[in-house]
N, C-alpha and C positions, 0 to 999 in steps of 0.2 A: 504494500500500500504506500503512494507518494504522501510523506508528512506537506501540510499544508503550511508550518512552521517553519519560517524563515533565519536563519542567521541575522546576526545584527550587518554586516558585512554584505550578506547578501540584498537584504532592505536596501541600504545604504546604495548599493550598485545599481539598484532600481529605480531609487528613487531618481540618482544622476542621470539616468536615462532616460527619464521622463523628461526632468527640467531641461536636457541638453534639443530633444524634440521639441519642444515647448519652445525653446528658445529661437531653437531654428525656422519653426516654423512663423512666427509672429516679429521675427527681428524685419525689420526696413534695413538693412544696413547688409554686404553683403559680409562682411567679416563678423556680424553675428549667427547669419546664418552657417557660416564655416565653425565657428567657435562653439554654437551648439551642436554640430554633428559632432566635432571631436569631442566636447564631453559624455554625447550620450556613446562614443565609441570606448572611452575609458572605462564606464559602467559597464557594459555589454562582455566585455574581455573579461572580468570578476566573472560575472554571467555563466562564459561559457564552461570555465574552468574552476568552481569556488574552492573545493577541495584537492584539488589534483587529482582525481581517483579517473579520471577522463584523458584521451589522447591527446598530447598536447598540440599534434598537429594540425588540425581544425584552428585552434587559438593562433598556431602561428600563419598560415594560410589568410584567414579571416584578417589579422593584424598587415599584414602586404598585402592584400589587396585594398584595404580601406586605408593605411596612409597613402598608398600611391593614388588612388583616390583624391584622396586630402589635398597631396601636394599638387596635382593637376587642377581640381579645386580653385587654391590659393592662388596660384600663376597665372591662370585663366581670371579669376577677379582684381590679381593686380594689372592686369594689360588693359581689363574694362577701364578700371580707375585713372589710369595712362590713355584713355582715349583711343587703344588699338584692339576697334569695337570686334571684326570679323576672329582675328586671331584669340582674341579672350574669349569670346562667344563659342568656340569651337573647343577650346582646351575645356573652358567649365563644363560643358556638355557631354564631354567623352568622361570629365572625370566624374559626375552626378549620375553617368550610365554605369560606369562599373563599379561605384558605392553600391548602386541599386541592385547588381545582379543583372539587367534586362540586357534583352538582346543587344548587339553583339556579343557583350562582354559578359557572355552569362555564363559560362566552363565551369566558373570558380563554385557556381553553387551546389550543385548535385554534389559534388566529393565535399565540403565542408560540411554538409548538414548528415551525408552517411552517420561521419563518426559524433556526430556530437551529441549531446544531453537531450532528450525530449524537450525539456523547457526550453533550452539555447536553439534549438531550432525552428518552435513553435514560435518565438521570437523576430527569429531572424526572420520568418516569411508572412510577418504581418509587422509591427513596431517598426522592425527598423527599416522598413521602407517606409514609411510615410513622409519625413522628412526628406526623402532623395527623389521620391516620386513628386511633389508638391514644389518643390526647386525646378525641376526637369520641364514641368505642365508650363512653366514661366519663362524658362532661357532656349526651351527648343524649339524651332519653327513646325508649323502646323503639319508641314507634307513629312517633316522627319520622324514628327508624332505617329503619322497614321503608319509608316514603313517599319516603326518599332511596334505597336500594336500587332499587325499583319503579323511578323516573326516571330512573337512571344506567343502569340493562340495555336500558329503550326508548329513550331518548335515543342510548346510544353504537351501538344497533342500527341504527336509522331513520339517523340523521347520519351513519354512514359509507361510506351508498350513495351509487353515483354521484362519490365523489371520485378527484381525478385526483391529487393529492399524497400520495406515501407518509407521509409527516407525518400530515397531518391522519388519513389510515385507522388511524393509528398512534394518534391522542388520541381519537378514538372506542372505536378498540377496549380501552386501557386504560379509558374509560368501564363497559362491559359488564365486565372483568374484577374494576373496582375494588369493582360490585356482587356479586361473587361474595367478593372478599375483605372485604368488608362485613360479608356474611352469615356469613361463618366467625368472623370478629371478635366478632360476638354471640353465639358461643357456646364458642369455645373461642382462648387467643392460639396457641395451636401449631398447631391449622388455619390459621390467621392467617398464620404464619409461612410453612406448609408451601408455601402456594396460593404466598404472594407470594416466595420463592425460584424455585418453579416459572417463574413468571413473571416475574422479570427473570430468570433464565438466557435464555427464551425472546427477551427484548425486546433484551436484550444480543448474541445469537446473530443472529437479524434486523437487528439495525441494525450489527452490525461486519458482514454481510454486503452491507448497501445501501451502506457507510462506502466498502467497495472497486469499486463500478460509478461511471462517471459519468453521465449525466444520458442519454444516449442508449439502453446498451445495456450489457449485462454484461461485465466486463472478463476475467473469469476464471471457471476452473470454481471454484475454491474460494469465490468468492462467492454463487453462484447455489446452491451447495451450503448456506452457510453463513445466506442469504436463507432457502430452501427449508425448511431443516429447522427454523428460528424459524419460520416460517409457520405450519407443520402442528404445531408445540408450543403453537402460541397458538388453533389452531383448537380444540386440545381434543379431539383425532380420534382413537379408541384405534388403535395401540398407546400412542400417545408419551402422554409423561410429564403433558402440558395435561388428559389425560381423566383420571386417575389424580387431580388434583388435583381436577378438579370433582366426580367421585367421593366424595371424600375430604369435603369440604362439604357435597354431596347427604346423603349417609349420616348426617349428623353435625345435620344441619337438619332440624326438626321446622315450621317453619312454610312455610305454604302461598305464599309470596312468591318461597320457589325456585322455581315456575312459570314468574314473570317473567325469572328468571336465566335459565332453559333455553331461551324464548323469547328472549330478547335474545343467546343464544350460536346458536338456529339461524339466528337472521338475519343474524346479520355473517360468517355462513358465506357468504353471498352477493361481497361483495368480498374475502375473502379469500382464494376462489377465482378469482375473475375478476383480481386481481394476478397470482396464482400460475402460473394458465397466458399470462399476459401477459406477464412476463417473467424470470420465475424457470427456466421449459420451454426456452428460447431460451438460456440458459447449458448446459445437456446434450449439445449437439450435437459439441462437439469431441470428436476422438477419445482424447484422453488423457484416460482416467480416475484416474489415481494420486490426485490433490485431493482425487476427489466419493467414490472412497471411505476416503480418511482419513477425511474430514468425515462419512460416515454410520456410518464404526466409531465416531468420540468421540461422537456425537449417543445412538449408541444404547445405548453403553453405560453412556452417564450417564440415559438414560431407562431401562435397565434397575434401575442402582443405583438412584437417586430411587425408583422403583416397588416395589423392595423394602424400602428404608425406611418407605415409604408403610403396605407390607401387615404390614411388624412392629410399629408404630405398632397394629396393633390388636390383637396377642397378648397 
């Protein structure tokens, strides 16, 4: 069972990751916005490694790619400050794309998140993108938008067939998601918001649910329960709250690139089935249900509240 008890150290890590998001996202200045990614990057590193019981590799990976990030970043904002709009324009852009992970510079994710802690990765593919995505929707022209959307729906679709690591199915399919929250990014930040709460509730809910099986086989109903209904939230499948969400962006999207999205969500319906009845189905079998249905009264009725939010949102 994952204790829900935090380390003072670990709090501590959290908290700076918030203030450094916080920061970045709400500073006017472009050296606040640098200055809060790097603190919420120094939090995030505690994160992924609190104890050392984890490979350090992931920490040092994630740490080179997010300073050379930084430093492309910074060089790029001081050539804005200098007036040398195109060349700064281009440096901050490539380095805002491979803080984020998205396409092109996306290699680094799948193998960081294999090795790392449930939590640090449940992290890394909701948190610590908002601050790189919300920067990006700002410094990169509209045609380079729609060309990274296009690649991150077929990319995280194709890539995450055929993997045998819930990890890696897990960083593809935030791939395909990230292009849906891309898309809403360009045209409104409370679609923005709405998709990406959607979606970590859902990523949070799947991974504390993989958090409690071990490597063999499900340990409990309340995990397979707690796997299951992240599963089907992330499929996007109506009723639950994931379709509501793509809904909500469809509606809201005037350009013809949602095709790509809707292509890139029917095909990673392919392994996200083929998990689900591989070993999500195999936790059902005991005969106590008290777990599986707490787990689908909370599931459902926070996809009923979300969905009504959702549909007042447009009264």
């Amino acid at each position: 069972m994952v204790s829900l008890v935090m380390s003072p150290m670990k709090l501590m890590s959290m908290s700076l990751m918030v203030i450094g998001t916080v920061l970045s996202v709400s500073s006017e200045e472009l050296v606040g916005v640098w200055l809060g990614m790097e603190l919420n990057l120094y939090g995030f590193l505690v994160i992924m490694n609190p104890d050392g019981h984890y490979i350090p590799e992931p920490c040092v990976k994630y740490f080179v790619v997010q300073s050379t990030g930084s430093i492309l970043m910074l060089g790029g904002f001081v050539l804005l400050m200098q007036q040398f709009v195109a060349g700064g324009l281009m440096m901050s852009v490539v380095g805002t794309v491979l803080k984020s992970g998205i396409s092109p510079l996306h290699s680094w994710v799948p193998s960081t998140i294999k090795n790392s802690s449930w939590l640090a990765s449940g992290l890394m593919l909701t948190w610590q993108k908002v601050a790189p995505l919300i920067l990006l929707s700002m410094i990169m022209p509209l045609g380079g938008m729609w060309m990274v959307i296009g690649l991150m729906a077929m990319i995280g679709a194709v890539g995450g067939l055929n993997q045998n690591s819930v990890r890696i199915m897990s960083a593809y399919s935030s791939f395909v998601h990230t292009s849906w929250m891309l898309l809403g990014l360009t045209w409104s930040t409370v679609v923005f918001m709405s998709y990406f709460l959607v979606y970590s509730m859902s990523v949070g809910l799947f991974f504390y649910g993989c958090s409690l099986m071990n490597k063999l086989s499900m340990m409990s109903q309340l995990s397979g329960a707690a796997s299951g209904m992240g599963l089907m939230m992330l499929m996007g499948m109506p009723p639950f709250l994931g379709f509501l969400a793509k809904v909500l962006v469809f509606l809201m999207s005037s350009s013809a690139i949602i095709v790509l999205c809707i292509m890139g969500s029917v095909i990673s319906l392919k392994y996200y089935i083929d998990f689900f009845y591989s070993m999500v189905m195999s936790s059902l079998i005991d005969k106590n249900k008290s777990e599986v249905k707490a787990m689908w009264m909370l599931v459902t009725s926070m996809n009923l509240m979300g969905g009504a939010l959702i549909l007042v949102s447009f009264l």
